[in-house]
C-alpha positions as CSV (number, residue, x, y, z in Angstrom):
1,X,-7.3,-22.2,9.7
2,X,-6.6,-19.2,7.8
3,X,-8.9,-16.0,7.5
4,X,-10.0,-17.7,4.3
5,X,-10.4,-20.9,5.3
6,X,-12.5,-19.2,8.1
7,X,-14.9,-17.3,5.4
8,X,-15.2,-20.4,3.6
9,X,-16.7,-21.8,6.7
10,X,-19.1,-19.4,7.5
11,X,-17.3,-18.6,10.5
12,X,-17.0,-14.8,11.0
13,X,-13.2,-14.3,12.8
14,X,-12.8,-11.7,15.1
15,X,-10.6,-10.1,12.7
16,X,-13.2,-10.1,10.4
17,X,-15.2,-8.1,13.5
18,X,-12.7,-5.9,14.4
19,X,-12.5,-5.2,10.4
20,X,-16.3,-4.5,9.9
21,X,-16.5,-2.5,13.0
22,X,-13.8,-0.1,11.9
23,X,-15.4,0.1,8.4
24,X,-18.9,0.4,9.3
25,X,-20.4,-2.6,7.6
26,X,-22.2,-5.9,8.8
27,X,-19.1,-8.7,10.1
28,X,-21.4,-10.8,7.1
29,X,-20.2,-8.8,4.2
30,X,-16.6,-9.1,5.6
31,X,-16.8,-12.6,5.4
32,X,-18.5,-13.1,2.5
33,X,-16.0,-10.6,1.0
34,X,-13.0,-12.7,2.6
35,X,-14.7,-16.1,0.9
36,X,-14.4,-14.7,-2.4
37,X,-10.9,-13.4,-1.9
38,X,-12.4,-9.7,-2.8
39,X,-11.1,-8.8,0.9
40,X,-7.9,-9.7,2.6
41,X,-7.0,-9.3,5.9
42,X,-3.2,-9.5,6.6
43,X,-2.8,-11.1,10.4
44,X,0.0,-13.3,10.8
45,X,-0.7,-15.1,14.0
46,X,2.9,-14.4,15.6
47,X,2.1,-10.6,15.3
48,X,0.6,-10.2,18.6
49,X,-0.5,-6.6,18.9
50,X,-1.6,-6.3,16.2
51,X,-4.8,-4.5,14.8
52,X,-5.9,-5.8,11.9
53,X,-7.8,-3.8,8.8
54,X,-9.7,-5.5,5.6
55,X,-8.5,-4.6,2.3
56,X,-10.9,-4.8,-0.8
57,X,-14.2,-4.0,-2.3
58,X,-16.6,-2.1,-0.5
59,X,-13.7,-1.3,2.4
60,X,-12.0,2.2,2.8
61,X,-9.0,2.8,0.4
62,X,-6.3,1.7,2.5
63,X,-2.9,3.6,2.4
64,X,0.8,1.8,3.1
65,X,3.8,3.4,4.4
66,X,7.2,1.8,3.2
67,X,10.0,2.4,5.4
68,X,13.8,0.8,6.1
69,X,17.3,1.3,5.7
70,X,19.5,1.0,3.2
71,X,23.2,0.5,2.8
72,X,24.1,4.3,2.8
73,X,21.9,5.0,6.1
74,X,21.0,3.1,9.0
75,X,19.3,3.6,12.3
76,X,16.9,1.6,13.6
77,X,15.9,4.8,16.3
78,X,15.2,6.8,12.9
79,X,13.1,3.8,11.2
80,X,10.5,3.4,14.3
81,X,10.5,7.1,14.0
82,X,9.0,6.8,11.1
83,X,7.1,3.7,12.1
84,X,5.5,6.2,14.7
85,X,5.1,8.8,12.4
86,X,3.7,6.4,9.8
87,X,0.9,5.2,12.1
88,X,0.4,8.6,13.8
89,X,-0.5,10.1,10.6
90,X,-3.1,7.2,9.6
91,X,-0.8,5.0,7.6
92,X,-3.1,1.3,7.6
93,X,0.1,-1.1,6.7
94,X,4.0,-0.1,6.8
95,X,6.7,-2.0,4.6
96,X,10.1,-3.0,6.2
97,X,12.6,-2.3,2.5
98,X,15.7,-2.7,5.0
99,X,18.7,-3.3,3.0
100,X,21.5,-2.2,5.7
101,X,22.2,-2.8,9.1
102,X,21.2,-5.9,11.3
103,X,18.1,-6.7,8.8
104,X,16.4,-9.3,11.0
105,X,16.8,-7.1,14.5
106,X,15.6,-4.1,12.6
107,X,12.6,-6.4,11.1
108,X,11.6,-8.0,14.8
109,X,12.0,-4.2,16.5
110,X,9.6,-2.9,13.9
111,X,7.3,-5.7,14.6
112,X,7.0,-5.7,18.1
113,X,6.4,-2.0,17.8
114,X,3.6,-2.0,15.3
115,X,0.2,-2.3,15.8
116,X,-0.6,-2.2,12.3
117,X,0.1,-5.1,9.4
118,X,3.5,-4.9,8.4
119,X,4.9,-6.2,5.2
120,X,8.4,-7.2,3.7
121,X,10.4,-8.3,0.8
122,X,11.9,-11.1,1.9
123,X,14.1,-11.2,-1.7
124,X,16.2,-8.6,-0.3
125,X,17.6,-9.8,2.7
126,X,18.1,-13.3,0.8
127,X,20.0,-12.0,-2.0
128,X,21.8,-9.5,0.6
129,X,22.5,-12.8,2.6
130,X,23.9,-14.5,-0.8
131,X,26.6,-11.6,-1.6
132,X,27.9,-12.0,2.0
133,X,27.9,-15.5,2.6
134,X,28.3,-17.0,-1.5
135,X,29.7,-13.8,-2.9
136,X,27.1,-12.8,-5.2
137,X,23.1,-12.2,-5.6
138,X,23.4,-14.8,-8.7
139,X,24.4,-17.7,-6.3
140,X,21.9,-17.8,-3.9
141,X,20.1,-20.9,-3.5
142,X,16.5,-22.3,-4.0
143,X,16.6,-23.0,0.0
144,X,18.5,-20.0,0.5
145,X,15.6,-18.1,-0.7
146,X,13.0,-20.1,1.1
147,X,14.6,-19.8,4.2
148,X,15.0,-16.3,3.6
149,X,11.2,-16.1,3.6
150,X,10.3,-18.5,6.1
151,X,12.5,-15.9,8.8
152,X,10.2,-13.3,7.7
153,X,6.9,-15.5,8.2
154,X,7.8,-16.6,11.6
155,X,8.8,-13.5,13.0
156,X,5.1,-12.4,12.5
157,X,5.3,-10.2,9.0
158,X,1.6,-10.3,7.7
159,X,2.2,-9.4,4.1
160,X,4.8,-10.6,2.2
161,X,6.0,-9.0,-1.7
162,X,6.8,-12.0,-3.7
163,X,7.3,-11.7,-7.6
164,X,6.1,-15.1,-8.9
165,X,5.0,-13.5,-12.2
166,X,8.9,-12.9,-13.0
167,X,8.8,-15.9,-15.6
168,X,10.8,-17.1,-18.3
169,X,8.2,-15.9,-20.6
170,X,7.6,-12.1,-19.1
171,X,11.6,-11.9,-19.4
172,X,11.5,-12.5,-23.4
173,X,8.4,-10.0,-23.3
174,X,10.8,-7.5,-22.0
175,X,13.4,-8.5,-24.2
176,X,11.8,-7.7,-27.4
177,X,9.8,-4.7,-26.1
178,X,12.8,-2.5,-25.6
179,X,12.1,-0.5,-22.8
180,X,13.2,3.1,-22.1
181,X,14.0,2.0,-18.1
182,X,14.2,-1.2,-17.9
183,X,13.3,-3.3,-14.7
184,X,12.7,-0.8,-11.5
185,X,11.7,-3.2,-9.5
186,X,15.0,-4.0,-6.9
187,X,13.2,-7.9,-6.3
188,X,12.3,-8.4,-9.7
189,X,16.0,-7.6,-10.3
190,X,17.7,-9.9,-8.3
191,X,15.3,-12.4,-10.0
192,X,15.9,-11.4,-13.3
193,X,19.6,-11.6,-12.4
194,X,19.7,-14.7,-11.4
195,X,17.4,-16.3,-13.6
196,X,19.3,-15.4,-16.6
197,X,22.4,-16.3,-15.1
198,X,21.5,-20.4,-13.8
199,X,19.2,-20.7,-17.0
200,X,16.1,-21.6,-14.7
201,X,13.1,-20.7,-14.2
202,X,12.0,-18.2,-11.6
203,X,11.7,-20.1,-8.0
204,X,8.9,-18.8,-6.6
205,X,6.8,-19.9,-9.8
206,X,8.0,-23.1,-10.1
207,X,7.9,-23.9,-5.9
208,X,4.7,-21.8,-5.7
209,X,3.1,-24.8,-3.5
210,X,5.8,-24.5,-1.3
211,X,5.4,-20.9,-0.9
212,X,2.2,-21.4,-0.2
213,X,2.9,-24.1,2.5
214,X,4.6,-21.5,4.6
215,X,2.1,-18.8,3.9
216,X,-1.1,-21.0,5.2
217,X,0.7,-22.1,8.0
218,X,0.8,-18.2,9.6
219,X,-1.8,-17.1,7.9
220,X,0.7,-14.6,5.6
221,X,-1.4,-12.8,2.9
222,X,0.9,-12.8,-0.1
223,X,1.0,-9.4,-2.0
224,X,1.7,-10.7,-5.4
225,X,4.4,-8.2,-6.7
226,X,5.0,-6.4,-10.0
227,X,8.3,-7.5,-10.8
228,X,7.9,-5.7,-14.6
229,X,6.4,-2.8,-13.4
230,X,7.4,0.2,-15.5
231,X,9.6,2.7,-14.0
232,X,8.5,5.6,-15.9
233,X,5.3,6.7,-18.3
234,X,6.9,5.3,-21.4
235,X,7.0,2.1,-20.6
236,X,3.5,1.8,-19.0
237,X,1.0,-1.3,-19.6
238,X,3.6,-2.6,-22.3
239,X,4.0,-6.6,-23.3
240,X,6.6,-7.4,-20.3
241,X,3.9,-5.6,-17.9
242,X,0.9,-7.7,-18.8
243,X,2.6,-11.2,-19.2
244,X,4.0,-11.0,-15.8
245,X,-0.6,-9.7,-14.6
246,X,-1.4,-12.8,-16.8
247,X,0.7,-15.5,-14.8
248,X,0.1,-13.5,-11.7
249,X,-4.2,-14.1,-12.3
250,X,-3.2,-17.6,-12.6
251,X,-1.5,-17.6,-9.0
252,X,-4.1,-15.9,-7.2
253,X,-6.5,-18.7,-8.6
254,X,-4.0,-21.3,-6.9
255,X,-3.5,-19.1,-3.6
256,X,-7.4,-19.4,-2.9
257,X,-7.6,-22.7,-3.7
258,X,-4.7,-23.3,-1.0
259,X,-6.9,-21.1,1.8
260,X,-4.0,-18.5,1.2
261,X,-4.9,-15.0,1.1
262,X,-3.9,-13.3,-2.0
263,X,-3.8,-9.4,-3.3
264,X,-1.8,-8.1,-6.1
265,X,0.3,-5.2,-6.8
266,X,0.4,-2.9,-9.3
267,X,2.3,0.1,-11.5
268,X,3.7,2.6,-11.1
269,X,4.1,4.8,-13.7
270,X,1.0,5.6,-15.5
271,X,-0.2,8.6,-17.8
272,X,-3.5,9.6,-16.6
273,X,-5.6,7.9,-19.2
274,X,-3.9,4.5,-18.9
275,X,-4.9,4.5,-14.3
276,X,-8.3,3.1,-15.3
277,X,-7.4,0.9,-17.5
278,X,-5.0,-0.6,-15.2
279,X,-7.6,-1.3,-12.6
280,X,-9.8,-2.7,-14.6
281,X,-7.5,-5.3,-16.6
282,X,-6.3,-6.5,-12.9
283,X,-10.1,-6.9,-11.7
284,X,-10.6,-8.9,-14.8
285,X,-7.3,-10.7,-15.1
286,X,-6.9,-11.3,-11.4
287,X,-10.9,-12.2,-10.0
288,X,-11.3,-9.5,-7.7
289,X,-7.7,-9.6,-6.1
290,X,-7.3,-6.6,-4.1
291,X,-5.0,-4.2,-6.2
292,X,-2.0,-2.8,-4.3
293,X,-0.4,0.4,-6.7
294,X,2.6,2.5,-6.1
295,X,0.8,6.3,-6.7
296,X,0.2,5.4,-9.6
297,X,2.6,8.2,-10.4
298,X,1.5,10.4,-13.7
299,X,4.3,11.9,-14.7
300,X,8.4,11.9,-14.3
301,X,9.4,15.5,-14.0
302,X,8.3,16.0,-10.6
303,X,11.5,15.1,-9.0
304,X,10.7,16.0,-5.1
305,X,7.3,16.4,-5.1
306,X,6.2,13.1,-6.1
307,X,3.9,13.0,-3.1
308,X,1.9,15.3,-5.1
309,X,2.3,13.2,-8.6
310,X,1.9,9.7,-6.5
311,X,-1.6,11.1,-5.0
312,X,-2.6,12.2,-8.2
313,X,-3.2,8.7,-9.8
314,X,-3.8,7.4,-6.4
315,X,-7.3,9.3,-6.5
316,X,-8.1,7.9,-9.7
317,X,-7.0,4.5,-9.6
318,X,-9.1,4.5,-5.7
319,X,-12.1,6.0,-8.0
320,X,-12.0,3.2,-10.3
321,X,-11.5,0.3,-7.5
322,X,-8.0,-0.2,-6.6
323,X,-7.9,-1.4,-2.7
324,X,-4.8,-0.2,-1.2
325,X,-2.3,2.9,-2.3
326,X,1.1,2.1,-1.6
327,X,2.3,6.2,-0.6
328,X,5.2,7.8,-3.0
329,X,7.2,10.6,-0.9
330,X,8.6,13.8,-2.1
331,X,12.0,12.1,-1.8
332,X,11.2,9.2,-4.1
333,X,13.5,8.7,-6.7
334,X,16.2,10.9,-5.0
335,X,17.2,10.0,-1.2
336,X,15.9,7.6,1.7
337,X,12.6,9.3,2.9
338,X,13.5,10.7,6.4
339,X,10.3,10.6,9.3
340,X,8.9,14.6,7.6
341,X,9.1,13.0,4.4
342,X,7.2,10.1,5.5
343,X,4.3,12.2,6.9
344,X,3.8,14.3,3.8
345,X,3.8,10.6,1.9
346,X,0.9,9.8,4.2
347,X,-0.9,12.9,4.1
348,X,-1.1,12.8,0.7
349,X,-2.2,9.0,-0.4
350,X,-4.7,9.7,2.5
351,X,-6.1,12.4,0.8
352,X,-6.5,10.3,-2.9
353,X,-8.1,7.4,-0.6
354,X,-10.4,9.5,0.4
355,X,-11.1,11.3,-2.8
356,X,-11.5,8.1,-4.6
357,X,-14.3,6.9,-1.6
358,X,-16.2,9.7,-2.2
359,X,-16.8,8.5,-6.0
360,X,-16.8,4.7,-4.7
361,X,-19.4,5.2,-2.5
362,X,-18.1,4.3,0.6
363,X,-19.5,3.9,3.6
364,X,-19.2,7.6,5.4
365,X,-16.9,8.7,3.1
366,X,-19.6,11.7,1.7
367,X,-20.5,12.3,5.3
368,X,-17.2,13.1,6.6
369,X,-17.4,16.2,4.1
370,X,-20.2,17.0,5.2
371,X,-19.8,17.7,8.7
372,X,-16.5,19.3,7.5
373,X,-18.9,21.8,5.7
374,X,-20.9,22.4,8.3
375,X,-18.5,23.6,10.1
376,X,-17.1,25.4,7.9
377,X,-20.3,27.3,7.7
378,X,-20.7,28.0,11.0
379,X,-16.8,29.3,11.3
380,X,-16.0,26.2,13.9
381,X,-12.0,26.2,13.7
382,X,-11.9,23.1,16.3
383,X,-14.2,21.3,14.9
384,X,-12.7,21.9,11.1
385,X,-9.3,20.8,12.5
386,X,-10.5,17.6,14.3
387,X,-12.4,16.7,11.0
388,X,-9.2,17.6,8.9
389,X,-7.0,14.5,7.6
390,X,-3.4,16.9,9.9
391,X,-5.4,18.7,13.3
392,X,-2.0,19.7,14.1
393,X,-1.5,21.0,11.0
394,X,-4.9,22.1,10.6
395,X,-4.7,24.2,14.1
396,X,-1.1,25.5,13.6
397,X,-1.9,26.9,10.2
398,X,-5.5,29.0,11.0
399,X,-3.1,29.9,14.4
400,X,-0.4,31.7,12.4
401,X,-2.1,35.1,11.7
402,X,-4.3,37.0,14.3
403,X,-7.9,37.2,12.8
404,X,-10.0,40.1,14.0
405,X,-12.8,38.1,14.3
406,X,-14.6,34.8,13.8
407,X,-13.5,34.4,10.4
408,X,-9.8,33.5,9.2
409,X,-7.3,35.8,8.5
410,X,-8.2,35.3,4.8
411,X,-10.7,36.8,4.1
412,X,-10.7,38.9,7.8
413,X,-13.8,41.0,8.0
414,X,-15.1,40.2,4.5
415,X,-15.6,36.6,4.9
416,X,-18.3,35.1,2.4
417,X,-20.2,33.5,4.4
418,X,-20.4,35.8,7.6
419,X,-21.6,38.2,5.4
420,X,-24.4,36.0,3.9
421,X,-25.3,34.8,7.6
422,X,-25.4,38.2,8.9
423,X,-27.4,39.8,6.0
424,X,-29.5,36.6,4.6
425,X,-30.0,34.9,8.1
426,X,-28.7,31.4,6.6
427,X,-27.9,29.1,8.9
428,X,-25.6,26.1,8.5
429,X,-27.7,22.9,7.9
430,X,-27.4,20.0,10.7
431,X,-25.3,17.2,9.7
């Protein structure tokens, strides 16, 4: 039985344990949240060391790493660099996007290494598949992709990106919207590709049950994916964008009702006062689906430091109840993100998780600054840097200028609140 088909039950997992010990809440409100398909826990049961997290409402913002080759680059000793780095720096899910190299070796390595959910495209390697073996993406098969995903399942991925909203219809939305950048998306591209070239309809909406065969079977939690998302502020939460939400609210209503876990990405890029919006119109649309978003990134000037413009909207969308932040690296949009550009990616979704907890409410979220101002109070450097979201960092950076006393080299004997200590006798509250 599935995780879901487990809730349904009333039968509390031991993923669902694991989950609500890490998080701080009763195992009963993880299943109940896991029932409703609010929560999703991505475990497929060939991933063996894993350790799984819950992703949803009333859950810590959860942050993903994506990592992978491509056909310019590939190393599979740089890619579980960055799987280490990734998990290292608090990453809760890492994406395999490998497009070069020996995709399936570099998928199972990455596995076996990870102890945290790991999540694919299985479109790529299947239309990559199709070029070498039929000569071109447009000729790949309706078994061709299937079997495509079914390697992915079976070698223990336990979150698959699948764009079953790429329909017919969201492709004559796009058509007479005009877009400035058309499709971004690399999966919805094959799709689009090769649905306008055999005249069909897209194959994972019209097999949907068979997708969702092979999904219960492992227990895969499918990560409904924005094929139409727009690629840059001027095409944001246009007609093409919200046909593809409305079929995709349709399919998370059939992927509960098959004991298939279900959560649903979206954008992208958003202008600040479209991020709530966004979240809301997916809570609506989609039921509660956990919402998986790239940034949201809020502008598209920032060329190498979208880290910075990705945690931006991250924060907000997290304030407003979007589930899981997908990282944006200050590469993006320029090069492959090597394992420093990774880290910086993590750093900063972590910090919009955590910025949109605070206003979410939850659970410890408020009291994690807390003891971090506490101890800033009471000038406690260790205790600040095993607080901070980087203690390396966090150590190496107070470290790099000789202080004369207890304060930082900032503010060196005129520190604030020294002086107010000192003079006032204020002491730094308990925690």
């Amino acid at each position: 039985m599935t995780q879901l088909e487990l809730a349904r039950e009333g039968v509390i997992s031991p993923q669902m344990e694991l989950v609500a010990r890490d998080e701080g809440v009763d195992a009963e409100f993880v299943r109940k949240g896991v029932a409703d398909g609010t929560i999703v826990i991505p475990a497929n049961i060939n991933h063996r060391n894993l350790v799984p997290c819950g992703i949803g409402q009333g859950l810590k913002t959860k942050v993903n790493a994506n990592i992978g080759t491509s056909s310019d680059f590939c190393s599979l000793d740089v890619e579980l660099e960055k799987l280490k780095v990734a998990v290292e720096t608090g990453a809760d899910a890492v994406m395999d996007l490998s497009t070069g190299g020996d995709i399936s070796a570099i998928r199972q390595a990455i596995i076996d290494a990870s102890s945290v959910a790991i999540g694919t495209v299985p479109i790529y390697q299947a239309a990559i598949s199709a070029v070498d073996s039929r000569g071109a993406i447009v000729k790949m098969t309706v078994d061709d992709l299937f079997a495509g995903i079914e390697e992915h399942i079976r070698d223990g991925v336990d979150f698959i990106t699948v764009h079953c909203g790429v329909t017919q219809q969201a492709i004559s939305k796009l058509k007479e919207q005009g877009r400035v950048a058309d499709v971004v998306s690399r999966g919805g591209a094959f799709l689009i590709g090769w649905m306008l070239h055999n005249e069909r309809e897209n194959p994972l909406y019209e097999y949907y049950d068979r997708l969702l065969e092979m999904a219960r079977e492992f227990d895969v939690t499918l990560s409904l994916g924005d094929g139409m998302r727009p690629g840059c502020i001027a095409d944001a939460t246009d007609r093409a964008q919200v046909e593809e939400l409305l079929a995709i609210g349709e399919l998370v209503a059939r992927a509960r009702r098959a004991g298939v876990q279900a959560m649903v990405e979206g954008p992208g890029h958003l202008p600040l006062d479209q991020v709530e919006a966004n979240v809301r119109l997916e809570k609506s649309v989609c039921k509660g689906a956990p919402f998986y978003v790239l940034g949201p990134l809020v502008t598209d000037v920032a060329a190498g430091y979208d880290h910075i413009t990705g945690a931006i909207g991250g924060a907000i969308a997290a304030a407003f109840g979007t589930d899981f932040l997908c990282y944006v690296t200050p590469s993006e949009h320029l090069s492959l993100p090597d394992p420093e550009d990774v880290r910086q990616g993590v750093i900063a979704s972590r910090i919009a998780a955590h910025a949109g907890d605070i206003v979410k409410g939850v659970k410890g979220a408020r009291d994690w600054d807390r003891k971090m101002s506490v101890a800033r109070k009471n000038l406690d450097w260790e205790e600040q840097a095993r607080l901070s979201l980087d203690p390396a960092r966090s150590r190496r950076v107070h470290g790099q200028h000789t202080s004369t006393g207890a304060a930082c080299s900032m503010c060196g004997d005129f520190c604030a609140m020294e002086l107010v200590e000192n003079y006032l006798g204020v002491k730094a509250p308990r925690c």
